[in-house]
Structure formats: C-alpha cells, structure tokens
DSSP file (Angstrom, degrees, kcal/mol; ACC not computed):
  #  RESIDUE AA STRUCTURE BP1 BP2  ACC     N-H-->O    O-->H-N    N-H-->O    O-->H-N    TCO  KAPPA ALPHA  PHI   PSI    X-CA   Y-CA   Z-CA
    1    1 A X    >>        0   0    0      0, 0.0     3,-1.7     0, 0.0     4,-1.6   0.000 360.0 360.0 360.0 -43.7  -25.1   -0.4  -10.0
    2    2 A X  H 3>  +     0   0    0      1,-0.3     4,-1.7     2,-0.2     5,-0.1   0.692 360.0  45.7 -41.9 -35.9  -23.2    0.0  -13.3
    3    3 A X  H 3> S+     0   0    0      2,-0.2     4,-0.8     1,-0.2    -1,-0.3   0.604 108.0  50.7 -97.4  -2.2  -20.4    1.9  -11.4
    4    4 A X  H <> S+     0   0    0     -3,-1.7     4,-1.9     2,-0.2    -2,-0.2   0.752 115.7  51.6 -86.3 -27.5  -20.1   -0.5   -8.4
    5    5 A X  H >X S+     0   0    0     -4,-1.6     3,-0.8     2,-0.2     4,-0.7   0.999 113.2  43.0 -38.6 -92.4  -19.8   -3.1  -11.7
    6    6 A X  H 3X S+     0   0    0     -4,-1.7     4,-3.5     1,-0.2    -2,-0.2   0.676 117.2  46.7 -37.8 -44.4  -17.3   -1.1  -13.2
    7    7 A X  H 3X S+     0   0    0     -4,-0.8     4,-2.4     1,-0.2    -1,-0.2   0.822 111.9  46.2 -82.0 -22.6  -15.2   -0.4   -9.8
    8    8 A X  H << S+     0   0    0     -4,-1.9    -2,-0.2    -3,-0.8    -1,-0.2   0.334 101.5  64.9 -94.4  14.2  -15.1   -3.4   -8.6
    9    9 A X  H >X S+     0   0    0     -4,-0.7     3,-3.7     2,-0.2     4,-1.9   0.820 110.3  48.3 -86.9 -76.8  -14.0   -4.9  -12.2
   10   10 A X  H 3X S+     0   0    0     -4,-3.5     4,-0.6     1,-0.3    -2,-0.2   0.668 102.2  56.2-117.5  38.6  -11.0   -2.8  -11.5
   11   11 A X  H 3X S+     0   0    0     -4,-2.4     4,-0.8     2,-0.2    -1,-0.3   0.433 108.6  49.2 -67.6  -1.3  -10.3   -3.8   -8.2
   12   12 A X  H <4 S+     0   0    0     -3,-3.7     4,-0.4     2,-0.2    -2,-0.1   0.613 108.1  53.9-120.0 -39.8  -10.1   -7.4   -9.3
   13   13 A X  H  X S+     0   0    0     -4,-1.9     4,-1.4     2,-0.2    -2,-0.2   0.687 110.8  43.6 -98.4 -11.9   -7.9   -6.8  -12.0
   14   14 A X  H  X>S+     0   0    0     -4,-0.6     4,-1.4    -5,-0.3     5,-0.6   0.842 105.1  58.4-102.7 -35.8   -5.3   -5.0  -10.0
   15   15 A X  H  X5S+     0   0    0     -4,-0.8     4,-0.9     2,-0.2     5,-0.3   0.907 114.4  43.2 -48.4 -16.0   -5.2   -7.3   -7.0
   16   16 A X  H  >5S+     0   0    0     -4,-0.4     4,-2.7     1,-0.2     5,-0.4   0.918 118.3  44.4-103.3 -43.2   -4.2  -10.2   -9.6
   17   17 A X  H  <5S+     0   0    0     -4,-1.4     4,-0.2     1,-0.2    -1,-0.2   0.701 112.3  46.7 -48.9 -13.9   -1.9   -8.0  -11.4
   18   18 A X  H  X5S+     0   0    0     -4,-1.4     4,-2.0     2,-0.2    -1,-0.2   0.677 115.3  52.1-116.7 -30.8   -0.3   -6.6   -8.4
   19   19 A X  H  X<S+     0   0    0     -4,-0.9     4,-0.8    -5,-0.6    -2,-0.2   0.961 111.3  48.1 -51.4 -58.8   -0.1  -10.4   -7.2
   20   20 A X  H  < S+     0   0    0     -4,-2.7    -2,-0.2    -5,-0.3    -1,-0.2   0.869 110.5  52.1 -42.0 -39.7    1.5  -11.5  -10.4
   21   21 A X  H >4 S+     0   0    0     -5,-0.4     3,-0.7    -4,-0.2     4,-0.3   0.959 109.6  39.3 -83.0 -50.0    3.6   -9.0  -10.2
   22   22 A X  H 3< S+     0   0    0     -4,-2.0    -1,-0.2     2,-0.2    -2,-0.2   0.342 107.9  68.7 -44.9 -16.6    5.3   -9.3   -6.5
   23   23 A X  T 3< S+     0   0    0     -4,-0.8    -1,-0.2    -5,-0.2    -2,-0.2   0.313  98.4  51.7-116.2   9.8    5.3  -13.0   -7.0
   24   24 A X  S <  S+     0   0    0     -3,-0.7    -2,-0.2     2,-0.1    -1,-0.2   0.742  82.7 101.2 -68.8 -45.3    8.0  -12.4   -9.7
   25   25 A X  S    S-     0   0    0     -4,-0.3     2,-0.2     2,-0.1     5,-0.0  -0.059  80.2-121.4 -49.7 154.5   10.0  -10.5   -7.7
   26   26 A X        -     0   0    0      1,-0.1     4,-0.1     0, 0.0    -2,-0.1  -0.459  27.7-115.1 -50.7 153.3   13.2  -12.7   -6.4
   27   27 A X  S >  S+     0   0    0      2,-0.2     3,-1.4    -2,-0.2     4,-0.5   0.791 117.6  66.0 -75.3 -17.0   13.3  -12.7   -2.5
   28   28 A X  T >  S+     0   0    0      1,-0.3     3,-0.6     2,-0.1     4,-0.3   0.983 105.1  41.1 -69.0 -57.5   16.5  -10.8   -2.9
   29   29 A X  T 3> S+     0   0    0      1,-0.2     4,-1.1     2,-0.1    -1,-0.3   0.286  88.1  94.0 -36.9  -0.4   14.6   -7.9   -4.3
   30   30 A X  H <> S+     0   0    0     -3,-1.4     4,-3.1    -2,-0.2    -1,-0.2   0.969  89.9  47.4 -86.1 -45.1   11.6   -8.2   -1.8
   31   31 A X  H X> S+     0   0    0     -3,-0.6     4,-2.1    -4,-0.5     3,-1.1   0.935 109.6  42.7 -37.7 -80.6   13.4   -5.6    0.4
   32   32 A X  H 3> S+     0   0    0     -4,-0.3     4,-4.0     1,-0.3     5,-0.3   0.872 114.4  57.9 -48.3 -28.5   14.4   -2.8   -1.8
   33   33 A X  H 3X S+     0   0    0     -4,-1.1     4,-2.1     1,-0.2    -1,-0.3   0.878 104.9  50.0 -67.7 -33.0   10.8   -3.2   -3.5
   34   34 A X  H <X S+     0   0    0     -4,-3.1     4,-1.8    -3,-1.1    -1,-0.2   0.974 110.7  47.9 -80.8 -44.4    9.2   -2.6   -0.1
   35   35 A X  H  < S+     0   0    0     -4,-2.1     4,-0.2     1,-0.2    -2,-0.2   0.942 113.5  49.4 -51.6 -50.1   11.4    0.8    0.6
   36   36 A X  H >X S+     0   0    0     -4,-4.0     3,-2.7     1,-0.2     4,-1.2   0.918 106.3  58.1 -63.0 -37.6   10.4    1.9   -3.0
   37   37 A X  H >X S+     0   0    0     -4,-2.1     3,-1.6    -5,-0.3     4,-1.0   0.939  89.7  72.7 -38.7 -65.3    6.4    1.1   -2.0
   38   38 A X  H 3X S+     0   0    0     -4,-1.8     4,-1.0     1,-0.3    -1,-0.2   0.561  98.4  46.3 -59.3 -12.1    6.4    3.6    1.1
   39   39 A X  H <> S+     0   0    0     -3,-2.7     4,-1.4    -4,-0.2     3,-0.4   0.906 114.1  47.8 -81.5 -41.7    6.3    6.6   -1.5
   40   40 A X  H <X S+     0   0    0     -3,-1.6     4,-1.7    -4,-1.2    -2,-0.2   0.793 113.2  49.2 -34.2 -45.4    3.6    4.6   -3.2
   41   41 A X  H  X S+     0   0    0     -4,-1.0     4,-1.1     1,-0.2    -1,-0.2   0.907 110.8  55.4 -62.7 -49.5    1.6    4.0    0.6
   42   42 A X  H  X S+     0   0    0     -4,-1.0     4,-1.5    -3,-0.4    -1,-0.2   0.623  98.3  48.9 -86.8  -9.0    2.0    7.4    1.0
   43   43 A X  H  X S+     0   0    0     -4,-1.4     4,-5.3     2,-0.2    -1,-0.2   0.800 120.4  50.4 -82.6 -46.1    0.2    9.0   -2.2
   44   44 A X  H  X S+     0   0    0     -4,-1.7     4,-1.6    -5,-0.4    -2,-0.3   0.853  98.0  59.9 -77.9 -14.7   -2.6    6.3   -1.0
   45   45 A X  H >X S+     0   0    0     -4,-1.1     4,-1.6     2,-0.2     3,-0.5   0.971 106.8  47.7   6.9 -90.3   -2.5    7.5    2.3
   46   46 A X  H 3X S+     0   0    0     -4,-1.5     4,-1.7     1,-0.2     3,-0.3   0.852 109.2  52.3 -30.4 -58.1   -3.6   10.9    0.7
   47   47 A X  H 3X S+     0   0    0     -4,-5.3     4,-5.5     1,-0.2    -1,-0.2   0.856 110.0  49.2 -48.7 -40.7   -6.4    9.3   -1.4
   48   48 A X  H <X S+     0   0    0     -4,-1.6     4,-1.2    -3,-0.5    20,-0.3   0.617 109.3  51.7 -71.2 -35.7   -7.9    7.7    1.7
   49   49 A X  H >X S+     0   0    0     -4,-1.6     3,-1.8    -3,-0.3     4,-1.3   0.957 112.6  45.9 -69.0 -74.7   -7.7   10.9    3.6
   50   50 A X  H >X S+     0   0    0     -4,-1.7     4,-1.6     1,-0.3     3,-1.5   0.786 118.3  43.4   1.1 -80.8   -9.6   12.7    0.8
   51   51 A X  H 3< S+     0   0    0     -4,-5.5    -1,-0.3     1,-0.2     5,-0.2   0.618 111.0  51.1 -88.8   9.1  -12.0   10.0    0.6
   52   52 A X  H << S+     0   0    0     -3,-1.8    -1,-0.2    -4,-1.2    -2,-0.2   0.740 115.4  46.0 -61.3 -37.4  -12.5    9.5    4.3
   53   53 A X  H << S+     0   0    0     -3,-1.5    -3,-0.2    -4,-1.3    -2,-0.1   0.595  93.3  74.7-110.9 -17.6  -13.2   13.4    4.6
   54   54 A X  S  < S-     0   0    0     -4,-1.6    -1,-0.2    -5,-0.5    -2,-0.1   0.898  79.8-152.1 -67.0 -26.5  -15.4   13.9    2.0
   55   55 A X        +     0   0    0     -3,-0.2     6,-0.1    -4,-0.2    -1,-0.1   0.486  36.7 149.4  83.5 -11.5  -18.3   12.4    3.6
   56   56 A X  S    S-     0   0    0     -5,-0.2     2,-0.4     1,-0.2     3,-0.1   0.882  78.2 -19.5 -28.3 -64.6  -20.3   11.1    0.2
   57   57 A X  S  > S-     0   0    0      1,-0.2     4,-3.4     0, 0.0    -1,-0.2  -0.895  75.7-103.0-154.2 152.6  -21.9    8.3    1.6
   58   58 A X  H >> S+     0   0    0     -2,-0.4     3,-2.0     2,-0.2     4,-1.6   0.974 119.4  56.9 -52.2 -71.5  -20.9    6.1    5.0
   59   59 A X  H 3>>S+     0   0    0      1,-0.3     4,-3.7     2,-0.2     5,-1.1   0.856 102.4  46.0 -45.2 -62.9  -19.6    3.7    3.0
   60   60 A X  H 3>5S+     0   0    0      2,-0.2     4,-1.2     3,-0.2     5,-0.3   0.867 113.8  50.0 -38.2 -48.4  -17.2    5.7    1.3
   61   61 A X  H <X5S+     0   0    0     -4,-3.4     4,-3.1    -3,-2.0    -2,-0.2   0.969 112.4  54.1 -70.7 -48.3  -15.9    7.5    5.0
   62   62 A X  H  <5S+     0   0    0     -4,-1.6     4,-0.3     2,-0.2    -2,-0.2   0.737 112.9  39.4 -66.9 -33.8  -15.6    3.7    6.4
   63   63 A X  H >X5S+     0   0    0     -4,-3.7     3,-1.5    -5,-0.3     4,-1.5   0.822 108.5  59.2 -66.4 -47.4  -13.2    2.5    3.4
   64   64 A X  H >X<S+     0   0    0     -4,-1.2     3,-2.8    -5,-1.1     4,-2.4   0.958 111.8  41.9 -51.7 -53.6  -11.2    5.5    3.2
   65   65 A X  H 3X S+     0   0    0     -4,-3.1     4,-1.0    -5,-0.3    -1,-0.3   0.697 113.3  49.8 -85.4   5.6  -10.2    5.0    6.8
   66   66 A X  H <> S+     0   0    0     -3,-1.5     4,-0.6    -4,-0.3    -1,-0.3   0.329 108.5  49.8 -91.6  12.2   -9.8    1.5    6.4
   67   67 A X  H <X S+     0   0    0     -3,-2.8     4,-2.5    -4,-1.5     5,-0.3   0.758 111.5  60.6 -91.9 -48.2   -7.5    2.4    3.1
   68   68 A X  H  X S+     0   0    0     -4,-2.4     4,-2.5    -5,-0.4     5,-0.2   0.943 106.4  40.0 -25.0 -78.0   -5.9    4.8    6.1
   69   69 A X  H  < S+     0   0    0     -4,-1.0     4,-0.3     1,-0.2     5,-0.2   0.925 120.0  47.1 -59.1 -47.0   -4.9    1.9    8.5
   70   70 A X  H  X S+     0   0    0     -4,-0.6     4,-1.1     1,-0.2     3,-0.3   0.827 115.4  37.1 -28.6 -66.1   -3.7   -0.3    5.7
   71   71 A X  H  X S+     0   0    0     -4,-2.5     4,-1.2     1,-0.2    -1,-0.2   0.776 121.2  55.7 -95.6 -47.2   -1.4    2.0    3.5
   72   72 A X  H  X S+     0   0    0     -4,-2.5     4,-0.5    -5,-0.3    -1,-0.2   0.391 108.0  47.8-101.4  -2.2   -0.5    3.4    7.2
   73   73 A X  H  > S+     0   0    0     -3,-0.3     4,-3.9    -4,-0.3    -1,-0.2   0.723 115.4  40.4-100.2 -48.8    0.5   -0.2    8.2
   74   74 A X  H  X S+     0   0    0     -4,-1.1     4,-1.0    -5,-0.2    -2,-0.2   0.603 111.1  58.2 -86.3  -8.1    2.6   -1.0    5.2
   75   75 A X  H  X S+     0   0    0     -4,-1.2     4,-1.6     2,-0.2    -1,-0.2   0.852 113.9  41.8 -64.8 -57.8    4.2    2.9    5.4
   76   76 A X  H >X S+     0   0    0     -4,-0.5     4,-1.2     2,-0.2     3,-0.6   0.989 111.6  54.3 -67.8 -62.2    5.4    1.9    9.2
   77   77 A X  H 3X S+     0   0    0     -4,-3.9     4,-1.6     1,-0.3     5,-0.2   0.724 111.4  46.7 -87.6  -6.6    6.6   -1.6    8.2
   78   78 A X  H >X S+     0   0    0     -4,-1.0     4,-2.7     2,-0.2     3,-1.0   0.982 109.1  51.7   6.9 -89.4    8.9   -0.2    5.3
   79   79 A X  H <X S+     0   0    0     -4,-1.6     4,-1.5    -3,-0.6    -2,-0.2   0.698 111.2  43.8 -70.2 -35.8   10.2    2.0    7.0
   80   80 A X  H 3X S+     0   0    0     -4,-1.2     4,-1.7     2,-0.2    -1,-0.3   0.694 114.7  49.5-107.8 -14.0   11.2   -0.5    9.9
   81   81 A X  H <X S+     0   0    0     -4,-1.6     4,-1.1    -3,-1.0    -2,-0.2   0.938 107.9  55.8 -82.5 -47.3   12.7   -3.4    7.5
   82   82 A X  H  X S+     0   0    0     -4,-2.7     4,-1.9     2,-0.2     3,-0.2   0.823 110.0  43.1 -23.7 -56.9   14.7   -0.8    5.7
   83   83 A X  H  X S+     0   0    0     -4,-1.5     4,-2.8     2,-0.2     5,-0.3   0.948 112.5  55.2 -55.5 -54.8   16.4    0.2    9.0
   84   84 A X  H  < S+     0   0    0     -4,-1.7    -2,-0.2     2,-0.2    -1,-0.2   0.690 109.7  41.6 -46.5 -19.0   16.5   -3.2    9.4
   85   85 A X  H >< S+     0   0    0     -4,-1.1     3,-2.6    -3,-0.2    -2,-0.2   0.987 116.1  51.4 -93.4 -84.0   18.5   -3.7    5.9
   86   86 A X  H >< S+     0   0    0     -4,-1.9     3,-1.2     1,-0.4    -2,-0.2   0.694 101.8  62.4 -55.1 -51.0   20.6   -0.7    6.7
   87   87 A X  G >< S+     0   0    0     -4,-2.8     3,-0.8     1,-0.3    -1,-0.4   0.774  95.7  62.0 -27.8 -43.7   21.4   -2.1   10.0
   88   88 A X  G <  S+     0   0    0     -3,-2.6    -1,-0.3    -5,-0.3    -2,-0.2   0.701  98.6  47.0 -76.2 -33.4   22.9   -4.7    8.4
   89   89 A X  G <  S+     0   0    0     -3,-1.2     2,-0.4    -4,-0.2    -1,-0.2  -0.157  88.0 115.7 -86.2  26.5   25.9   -2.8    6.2
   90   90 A X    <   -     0   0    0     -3,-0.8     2,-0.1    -4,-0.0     3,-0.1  -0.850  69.5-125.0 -57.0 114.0   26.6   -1.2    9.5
   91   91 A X        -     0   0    0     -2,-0.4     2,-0.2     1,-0.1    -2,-0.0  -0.460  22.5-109.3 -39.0 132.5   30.3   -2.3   11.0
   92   92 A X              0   0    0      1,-0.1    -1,-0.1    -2,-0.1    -3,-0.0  -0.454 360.0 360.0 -74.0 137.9   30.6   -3.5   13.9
   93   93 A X              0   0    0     -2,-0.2    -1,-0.1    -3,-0.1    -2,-0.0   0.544 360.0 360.0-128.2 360.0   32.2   -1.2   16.4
C-alpha cells in the first residue's frame, strides 16, 4: 500500500505540473512544443512496452498498453500537425 501511496503521490504532482506548465505556453508556441513532445512520446512508448511485457501483475500489463495507445496517439498527432505547420511555409506552385 505504501508504494501505491507513494506512486500515485507522483502521478498527481506531475499532471499539475505538466498542466502548469503547457498552460504557460503562448498558443504561438503550442506547435513547435508538440513536434519537440514526439521524442518525449516515444521514450514512453518504450516504458509502456517494457511494462506491458513484463507481465508482473494484470494490472501492470493493462496500463502499460493503455500508456501504449496514449503516447502512440499523441506520437501520430505530432507528427500530422507538424506536416501541417510545414505545409504552411510551402509556396504555392
């Protein structure tokens, strides 16, 4: 129980930091911030396969692959406002 205490402490404190923190940004930054994320998605990506495949406990296999779809959600939509960005200092031809 102490360590579910203890994890979930600091889950708490990084969803309000990580809230705080994005709800600085300017909306002109939201963009570049989202391109820089997808290496970020993608290290969790890793963690979430790891702790999907390790098997400890159900619980554990059933977050890691919902950490999967998540981090694998926000990886895709990156990637497709960034083209979208880029799209946009394209010339017209």
């Amino acid at each position: 129980m102490e360590i579910f205490v203890i994890a979930l402490t600091i889950f708490v404190l990084a969803v309000w930091i990580g809230f705080e923190v994005i709800t600085k940004v300017p909306p002109i930054l939201h963009t570049p911030l989202m391109s820089g994320s997808n290496a970020i998605s993608g290290i969790t990506i890793i963690g979430a396969l790891i702790s999907s495949g390790a098997k400890y406990t159900t619980l554990t296999t059933w977050l890691g692959f919902i950490a999967v779809v998540f981090a694998t959600i926000n990886v895709v939509g990156g990637f497709l406002v960034t083209h979208r960005m880029l799209k946009m200092f394209q010339k017209n031809r």
